[in-house]
N, C-alpha and C positions, 0 to 999 in steps of 0.2 A: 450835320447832326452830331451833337457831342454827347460823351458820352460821360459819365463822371467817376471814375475808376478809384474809388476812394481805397479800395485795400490795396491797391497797391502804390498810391501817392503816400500812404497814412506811413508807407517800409518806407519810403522815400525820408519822410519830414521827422520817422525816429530817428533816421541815422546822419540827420545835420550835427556835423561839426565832431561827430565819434573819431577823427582821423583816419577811419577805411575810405578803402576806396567803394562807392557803390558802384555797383554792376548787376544792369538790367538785362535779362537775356531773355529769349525767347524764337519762335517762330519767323519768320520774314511777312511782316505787313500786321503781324498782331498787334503793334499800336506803341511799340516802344518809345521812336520818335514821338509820337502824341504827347506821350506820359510826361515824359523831359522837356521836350522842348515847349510846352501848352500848360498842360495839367500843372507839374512843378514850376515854370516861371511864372505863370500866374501867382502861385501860393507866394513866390519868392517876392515878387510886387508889392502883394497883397500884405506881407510883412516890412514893407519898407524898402524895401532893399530893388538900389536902381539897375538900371539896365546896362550899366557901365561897369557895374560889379558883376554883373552875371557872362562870362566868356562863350559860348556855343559855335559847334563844328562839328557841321553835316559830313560826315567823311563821305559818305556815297553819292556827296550833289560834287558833278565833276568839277565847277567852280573850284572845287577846295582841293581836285589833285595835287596840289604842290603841299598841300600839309600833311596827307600820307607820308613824306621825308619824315624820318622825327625830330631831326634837328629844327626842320623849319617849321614845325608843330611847336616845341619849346618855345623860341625864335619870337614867337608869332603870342604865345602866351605871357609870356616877359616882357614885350611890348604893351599888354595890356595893365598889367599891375603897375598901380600908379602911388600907391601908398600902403597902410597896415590894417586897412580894413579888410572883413574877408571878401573873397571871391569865392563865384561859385564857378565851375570848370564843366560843364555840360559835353560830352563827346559824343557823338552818337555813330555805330558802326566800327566803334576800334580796329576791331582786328582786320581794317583795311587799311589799315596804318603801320609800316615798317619795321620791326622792332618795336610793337606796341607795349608789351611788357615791360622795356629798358626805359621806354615814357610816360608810363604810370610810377614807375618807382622813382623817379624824377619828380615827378610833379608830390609827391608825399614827401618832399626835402621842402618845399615852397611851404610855409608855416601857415600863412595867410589863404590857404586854398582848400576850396572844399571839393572833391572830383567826385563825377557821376558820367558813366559811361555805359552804353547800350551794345552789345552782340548778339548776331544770331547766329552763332556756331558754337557748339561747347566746346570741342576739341580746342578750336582758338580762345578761348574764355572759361568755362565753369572748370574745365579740367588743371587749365592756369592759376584757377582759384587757388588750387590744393596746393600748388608747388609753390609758383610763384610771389603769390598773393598770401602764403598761409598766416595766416592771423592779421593782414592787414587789405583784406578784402571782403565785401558784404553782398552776394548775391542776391538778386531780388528777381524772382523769374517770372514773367508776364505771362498768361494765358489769353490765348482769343478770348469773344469776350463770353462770358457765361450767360447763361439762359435769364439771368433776371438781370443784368445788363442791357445785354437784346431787346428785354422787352420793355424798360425803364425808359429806350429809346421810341418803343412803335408802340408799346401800349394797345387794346382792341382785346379780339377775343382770343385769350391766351392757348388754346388747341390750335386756331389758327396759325399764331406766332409760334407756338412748336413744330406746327408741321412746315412753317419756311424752316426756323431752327436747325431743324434736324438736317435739312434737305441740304441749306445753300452753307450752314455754318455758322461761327461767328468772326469772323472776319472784319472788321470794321468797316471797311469798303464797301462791305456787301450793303448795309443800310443806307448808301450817297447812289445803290441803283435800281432804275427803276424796270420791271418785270422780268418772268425768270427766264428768258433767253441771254441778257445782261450779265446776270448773274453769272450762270450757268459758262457764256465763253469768259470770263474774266476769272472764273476759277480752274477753267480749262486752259487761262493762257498763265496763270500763276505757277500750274503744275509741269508746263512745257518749257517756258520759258526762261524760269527763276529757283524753284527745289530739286526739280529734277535735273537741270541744266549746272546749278550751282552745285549739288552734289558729285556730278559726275568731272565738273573741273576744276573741283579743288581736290578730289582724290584719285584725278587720272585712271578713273574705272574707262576701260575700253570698250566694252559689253552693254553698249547700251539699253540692245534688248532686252537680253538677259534682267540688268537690272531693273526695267521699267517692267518686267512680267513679275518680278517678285513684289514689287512697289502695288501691283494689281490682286495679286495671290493675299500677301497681306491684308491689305481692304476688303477681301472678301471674306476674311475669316476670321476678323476680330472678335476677338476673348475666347478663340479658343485657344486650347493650349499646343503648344507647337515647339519646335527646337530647328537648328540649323539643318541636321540630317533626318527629320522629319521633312524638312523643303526639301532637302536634293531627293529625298525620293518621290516626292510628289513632282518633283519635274521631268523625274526619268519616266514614271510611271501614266502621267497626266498629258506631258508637254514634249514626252521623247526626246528632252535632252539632257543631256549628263552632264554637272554640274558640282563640284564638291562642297562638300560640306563647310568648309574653312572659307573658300569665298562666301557664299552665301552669309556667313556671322558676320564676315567683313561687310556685306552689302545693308546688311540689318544696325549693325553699329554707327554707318555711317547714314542710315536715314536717324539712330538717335541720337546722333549728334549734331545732325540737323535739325533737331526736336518734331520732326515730321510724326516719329511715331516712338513710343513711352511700354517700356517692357515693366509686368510685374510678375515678381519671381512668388512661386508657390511655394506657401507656409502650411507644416506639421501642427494643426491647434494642438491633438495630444501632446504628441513627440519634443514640442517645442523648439522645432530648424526648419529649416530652408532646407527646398529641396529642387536644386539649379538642375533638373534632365527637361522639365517642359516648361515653358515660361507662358503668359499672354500677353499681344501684343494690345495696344488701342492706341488710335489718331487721336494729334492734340487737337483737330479741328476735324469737323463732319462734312464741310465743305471739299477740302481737299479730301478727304478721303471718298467722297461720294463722284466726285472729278476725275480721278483716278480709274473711278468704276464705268466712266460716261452714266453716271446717274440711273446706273441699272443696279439691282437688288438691296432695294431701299429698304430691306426690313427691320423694322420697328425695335422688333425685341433687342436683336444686337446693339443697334445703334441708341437705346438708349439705356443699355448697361455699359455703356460707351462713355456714353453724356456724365451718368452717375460717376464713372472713374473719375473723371476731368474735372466733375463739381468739386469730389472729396480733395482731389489736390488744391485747386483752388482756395479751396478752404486752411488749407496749412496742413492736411492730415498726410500718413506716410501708409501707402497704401497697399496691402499685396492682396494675392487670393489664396483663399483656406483652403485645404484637406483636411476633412476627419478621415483618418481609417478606422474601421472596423470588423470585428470574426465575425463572420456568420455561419452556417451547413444548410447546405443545399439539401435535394428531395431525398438523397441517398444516404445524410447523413453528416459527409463528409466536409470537412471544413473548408472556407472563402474566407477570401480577403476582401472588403469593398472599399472602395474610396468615394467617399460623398465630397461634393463642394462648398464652400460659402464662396459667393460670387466677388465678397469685400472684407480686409479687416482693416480697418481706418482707426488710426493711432497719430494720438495728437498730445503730447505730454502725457500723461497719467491715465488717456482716455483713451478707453479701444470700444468700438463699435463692430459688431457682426452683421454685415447687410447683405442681403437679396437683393435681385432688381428681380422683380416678375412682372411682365408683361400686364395677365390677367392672372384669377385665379376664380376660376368659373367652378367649382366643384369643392368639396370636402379632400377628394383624390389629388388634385393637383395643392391644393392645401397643402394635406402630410408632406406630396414630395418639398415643396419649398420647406418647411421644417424640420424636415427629415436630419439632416447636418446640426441644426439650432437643438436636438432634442439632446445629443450626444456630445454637447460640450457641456461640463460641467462649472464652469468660470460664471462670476455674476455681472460679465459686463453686458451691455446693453446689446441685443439682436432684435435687428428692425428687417422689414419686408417693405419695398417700395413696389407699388404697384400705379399701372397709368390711370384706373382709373378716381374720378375726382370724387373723393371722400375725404370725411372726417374722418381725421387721425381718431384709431381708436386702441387699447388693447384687448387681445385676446386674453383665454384663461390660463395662458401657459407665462403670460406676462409679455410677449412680444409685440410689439408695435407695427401696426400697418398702418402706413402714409400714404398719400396721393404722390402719382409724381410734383403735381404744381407747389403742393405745399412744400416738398421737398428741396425742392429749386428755386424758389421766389422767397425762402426764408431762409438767409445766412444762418439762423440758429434752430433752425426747423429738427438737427441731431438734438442740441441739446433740450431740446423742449417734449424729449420724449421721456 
């Protein structure tokens, strides 16, 4: 079943011939290899250009062990350029490759080359961006696949195709199986087998337990707000074991540099800063994270202020969560401090959006409270309310916009169309 991933092919085909190097990163099994080796050489065809120009190397199909050498990776490239037309240099899996950095900077001395390469670790890759790569590298960061991807593929009645969604993921695997026992071990053997196995041996965590109970704690309590010694006491207190603080950031850092799971740091709207004491975690995929859970505490609401995180990145947006503070006096008089949320502030160039996800909003009560935050920022950007159920986008009289979730997610421009 294909699927046709144009926002992220369209990064792809802006940046032929810019002399960076592109680099695709993301998740393990999110579709990278697709993207390059399918999506882009088709395009690449499809412009003319043969198959002799285009070079590709699967580093993780063990055939190719000998090219993880970098020499013999050069070696092996140089053999292929036959004259001054361009190549295009496809890698997929770099940073299974020896000295991968000292062979990217090599291959940007080749005049005639165009290189696009695939990671799923940031530490080995987006972090290399910064140092290594600075100004002659273009990251292009894959997400599973989003909710109107998923369903471009299965099509039917879209609550239905949300509630697999939510449940199995968007994994792309996941649509080649069929019923959800299928599902269901193939996301149980990706979590056993390949992030949590791959996690624990490339950074010689010893504590396996340990960190597959925090890998668990985590999924259960996405988007709330949380800090490292917020977890060691939930485990002293919870799980009777003692644990510090300093591993546990080490174990959280190292699931997000495995892009398992995506920290957003809470924003002052008055104050205007950041404020790094609690942050919120969310899974880049609901699969894996509901695999993690053995597919117990499926609930809705989380998991799809979950979804809405993942949409806004997809989208291009830079995304954190809001704090108003504000004085109040309590029955005696005496003054409080409150801190209301917005669950989103999505910034996209010039463009900031204030979002809610709300489940439902069954009442006038439940109303205020979701508004509550939207009343006490005084800024004119745009503050929207998602809610699941299926309505026409409409505004209120305070000007704020409530959306369906479908409309929200099956329309790339469903923000701006508010």
């Amino acid at each position: 079943m294909k699927v046709n991933r144009d926002y992220y092919l369209n990064q792809l085909i802006a940046g032929m011939g810019n002399r960076l190097i592109k680099i695709v990163t993301g998740v393990r099994r999110c579709g990278k290899s697709f993207l390059l080796f399918q999506l882009f050489h088709e395009y690449l065809n499809s412009k003319g250009i043969d198959d002799d120009h285009i070079i590709e190397v699967a580093l993780d199909d063990r055939k190719m062990i000998e090219l993880r050498n970098p020499d013999k990776m050069l070696q092996h490239i140089d053999s292929h350029i036959k004259d001054k037309q361009t190549y295009y240099i496809l890698l997929d899996e770099v940073q299974m490759m020896e000295d991968f950095a000292d062979v990217l900077n090599s291959l940007l001395h080749i005049r005639n080359a165009d290189v696009y390469v695939t990671g799923s670790n940031s530490r080995f890759l987006s972090k290399d961006v910064v140092t290594e790569f600075r100004g002659r590298g273009d990251e292009i960061h894959l997400q599973p696949l989003s909710f109107a991807e998923y369903y471009s593929a299965t099509g039917g009645d879209k609550f239905t195709r949300w509630k697999e969604y939510y449940t199995y993921g968007g994994l792309p695997q996941i649509l080649t199986l069929e019923g959800e026992q299928k599902k269901i071990d193939y996301l149980r053997g990706l979590c056993e087998t390949v992030y949590i196995a791959d996690v624990l041996e490339r950074h010689k965590v010893k504590n396996k337990t340990e960190f597959e109970e925090l890998g668990r704690i985590m999924a259960s309590i996405i988007g709330s707000p949380c800090n490292p010694t917020k977890l060691s006491n939930t485990f002293k207190s919870v799980k009777g074991v003692s644990i510090s603080h300093k591993t546990l950031g080490n174990y959280l850092e190292y699931m997000e540099d495995a892009f398992l799971i995506k920290r957003a740091i809470r924003y002052n709207v008055k104050g205007k800063k950041y404020i790094n004491t609690l942050s919120k975690y969310y899974f880049s995929d609901m699969g894996i994270r509901n695999a993690l859970l053995d597919f117990r505490q499926l609930e809705e609401t989380h998991i799809m202020e979950n979804v809405i995180y993942n949409e806004l990145l997809g989208r291009g947006f830079r995304v954190d969560v809001g704090l108003v503070e504000l004085k109040t006096t309590d029955a005696e008089g005496r003054t409080i401090r409150k801190q209301l949320e917005v669950d989103f502030i999505a910034n996209r160039g010039g463009a900031r959006y204030y979002i809610q996800s709300a489940f439902a909003i069954p009442n006038e009560e439940k109303k205020a409270q979701e508004m509550a935050s939207f009343r006490r920022i005084d800024d004119s950007f745009q503050k929207v309310i998602i809610v699941k159920d299926d309505i026409m986008p409409y505004r209120d009289d305070n000007g704020y916009m409530i959306i369906g979730l479908m409309d929200f997610l099956l329309s790339q421009n469903s923000l701006e169309r508010v």
